[in-house]
C-alpha positions in Angstrom: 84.6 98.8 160.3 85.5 101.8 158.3 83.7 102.6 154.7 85.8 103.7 151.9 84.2 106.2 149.3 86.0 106.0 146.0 84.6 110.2 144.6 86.5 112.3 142.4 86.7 115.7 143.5 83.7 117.7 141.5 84.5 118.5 138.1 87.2 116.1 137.6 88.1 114.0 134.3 90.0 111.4 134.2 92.8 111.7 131.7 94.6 109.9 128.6 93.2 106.6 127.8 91.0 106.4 130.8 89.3 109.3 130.0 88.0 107.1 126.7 87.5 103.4 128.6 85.9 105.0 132.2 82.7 106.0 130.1 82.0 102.3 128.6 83.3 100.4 131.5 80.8 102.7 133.7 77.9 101.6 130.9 78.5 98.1 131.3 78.3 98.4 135.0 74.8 99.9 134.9 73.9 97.8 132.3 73.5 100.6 129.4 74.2 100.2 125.9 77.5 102.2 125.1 79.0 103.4 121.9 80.2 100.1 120.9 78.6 98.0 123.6 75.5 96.4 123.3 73.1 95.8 126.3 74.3 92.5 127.3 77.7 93.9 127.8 79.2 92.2 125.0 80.6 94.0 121.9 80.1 91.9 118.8 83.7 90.7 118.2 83.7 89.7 121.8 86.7 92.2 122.6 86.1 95.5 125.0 87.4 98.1 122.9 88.0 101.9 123.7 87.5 104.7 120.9 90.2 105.2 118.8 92.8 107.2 120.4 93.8 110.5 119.5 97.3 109.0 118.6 99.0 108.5 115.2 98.5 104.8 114.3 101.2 102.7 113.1 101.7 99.6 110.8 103.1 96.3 111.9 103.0 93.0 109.5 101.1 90.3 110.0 102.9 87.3 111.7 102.9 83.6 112.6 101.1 82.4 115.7 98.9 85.5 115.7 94.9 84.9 116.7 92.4 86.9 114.7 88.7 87.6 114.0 86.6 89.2 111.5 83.8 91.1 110.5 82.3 92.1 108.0 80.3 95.7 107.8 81.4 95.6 111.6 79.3 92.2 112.6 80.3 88.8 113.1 78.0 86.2 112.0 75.2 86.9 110.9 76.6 90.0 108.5 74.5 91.5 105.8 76.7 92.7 102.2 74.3 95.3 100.5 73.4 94.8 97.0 73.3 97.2 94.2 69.9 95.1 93.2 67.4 97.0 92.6 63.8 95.9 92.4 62.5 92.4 92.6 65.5 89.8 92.7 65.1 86.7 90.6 67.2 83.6 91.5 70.7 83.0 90.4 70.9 87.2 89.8 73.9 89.1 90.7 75.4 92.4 90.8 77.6 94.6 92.8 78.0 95.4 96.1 77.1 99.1 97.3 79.9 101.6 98.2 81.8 101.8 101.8 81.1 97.9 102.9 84.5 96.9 104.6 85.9 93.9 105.9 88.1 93.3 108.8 90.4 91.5 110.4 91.4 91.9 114.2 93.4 90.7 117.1 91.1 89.9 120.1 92.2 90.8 123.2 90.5 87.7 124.8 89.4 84.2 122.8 85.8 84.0 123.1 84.8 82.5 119.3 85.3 79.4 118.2 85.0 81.2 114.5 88.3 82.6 115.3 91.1 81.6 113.2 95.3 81.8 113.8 98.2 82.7 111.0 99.4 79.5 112.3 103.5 78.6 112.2 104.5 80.6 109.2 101.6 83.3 108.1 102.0 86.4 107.2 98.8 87.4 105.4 95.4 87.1 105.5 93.1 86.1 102.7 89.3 86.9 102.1 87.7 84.5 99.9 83.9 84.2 99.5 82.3 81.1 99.6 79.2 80.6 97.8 76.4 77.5 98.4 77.6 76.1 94.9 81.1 75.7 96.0 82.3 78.5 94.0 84.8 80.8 95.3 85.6 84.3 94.9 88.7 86.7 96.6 87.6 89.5 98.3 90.5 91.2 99.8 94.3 90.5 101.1 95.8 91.7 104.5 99.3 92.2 105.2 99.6 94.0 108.3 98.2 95.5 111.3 97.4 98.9 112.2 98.4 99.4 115.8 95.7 101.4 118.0 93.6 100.4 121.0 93.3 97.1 119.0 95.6 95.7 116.2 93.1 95.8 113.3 93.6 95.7 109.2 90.5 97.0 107.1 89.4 96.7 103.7 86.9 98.0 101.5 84.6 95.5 99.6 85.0 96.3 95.7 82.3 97.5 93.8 83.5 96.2 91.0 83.0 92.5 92.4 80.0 90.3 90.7 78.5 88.5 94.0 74.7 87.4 94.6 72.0 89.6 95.0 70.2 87.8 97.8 71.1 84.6 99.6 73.5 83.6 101.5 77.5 82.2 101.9 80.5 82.6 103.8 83.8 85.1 103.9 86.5 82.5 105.1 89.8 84.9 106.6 92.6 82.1 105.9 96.2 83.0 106.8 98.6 82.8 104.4 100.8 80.9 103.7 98.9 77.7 105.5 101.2 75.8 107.6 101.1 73.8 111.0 98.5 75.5 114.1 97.1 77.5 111.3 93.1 78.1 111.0 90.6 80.6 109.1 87.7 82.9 110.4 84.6 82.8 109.3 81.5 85.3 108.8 78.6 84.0 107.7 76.7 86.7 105.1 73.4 87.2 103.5 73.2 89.5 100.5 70.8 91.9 100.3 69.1 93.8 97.3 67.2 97.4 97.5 63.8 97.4 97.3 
C-alpha cells in the first residue's frame, strides 16, 4: 500500500480565505488555543469563525426565520458589564456602564445553544432589553440588519448614559421583533461589576 504525504512546497502560503482559517483549524488540531479559539476547541458562541476579511463589509436587513445568538462584551453566559462604580458598592446602587462595552447579535453557522433565539415568521429586528431580578426592564439597544463578513453579525455599543446596577446580576433577552409564530429570544446572563 502506497502512503500519501499531503507537504506544501517550502515557503508556500495558502491564499485568500484559507490563508486566514488554515492557521486556527491547524490550532484546533494540535489542540492550541488560537486567536478566537479556546483550548477545548470551542469558540464561545459555539461558531468556528475566521478573522475578518480584508473585504468591504456589506449591510443586509434582518429577516424572518433567521437563527441568532448573542453576546455581550464578546461572551455568552456568563458576561460581565463594567461599572462606573467606584469604591465600595452598597445595595440597590447604580450608575453607568464604562465606555466601549458592546452587544451583539449573530448568525451561527451551526446550532449548538439552546440560548439561541429565531426572528421567527415575520421579524425584522432585534431588541435588547435588560432584565433585572425585580422584574424591571430596561432597552439596551435595537438591531436592524446584518453586516455581511465571515459571519453575519450586528453590533452595538452599550450607552453610557444608561442607569443599570452596580453589582449583581440579570439578563439581556435578544427578542425579535415584531413577535410572531416560530419566533424566540437569546439570552445572556450578566453580572455587573464596580471598580475597586
Amino acid at each position: 500500500m502506497r502512503k500519501l504525504a499531503l507537504t506544501a512546497p517550502t515557503g508556500a502560503r495558502p491564499a485568500g480565505r484559507l490563508a486566514a482559517v488554515v492557521p486556527a483549524l491547524a490550532a484546533l488540531a494540535l489542540g492550541v488555543p488560537a486567536l478566537g479559539v479556546p483550548a477545548h476547541g470551542v469558540p464561545a458562541h459555539g461558531v468556528v469563525a475566521a478573522p475578518a476579511a480584508a473585504e468591504a463589509a456589506t449591510t443586509v436587513p434582518i429577516g424572518p426565520h433567521t437563527p441568532f445568538g448573542a453576546t455581550v462584551n464578546g461572551q455568552p453566559s456568563p458576561a460581565v458589564i463594567h461599572m462606573a462604580c467606584f469604591g465600595p458598592v452598597r445595595p440597590g446602587q447604580t450608575g453607568h456602564p464604562m465606555a466601549r462595552q458592546v452587544l451583539e447579535v449573530f448568525v451561527p453557522e451551526v446550532m449548538v445553544s439552546p440560548t439561541f433565539g429565531t426572528t421567527g415568521a415575520h421579524g425584522r429586528a432585534i431588541v435588547a432589553r435588560l432584565v433585572r431580578p425585580d422584574g424591571g426592564t430596561q432597552r439596551l439597544a435595537r438591531f436592524r440588519g446584518w453586516r455581511i463578513g465571515p459571519l453575519r453579525t450586528a453590533t452595538a455599543t452599550l450607552s453610557t448614559r444608561l442607569e443599570l446596577p452596580c453589582s449583581g446580576g440579570g439578563r439581556v433577552v435578544f427578542s425579535p421583533s415584531p413577535w410572531s409564530t416560530g419566533a424566540k429570544s437569546a439570552t445572556v446572563d450578566v453580572t455587573f461589576a464596580g471598580q475597586p
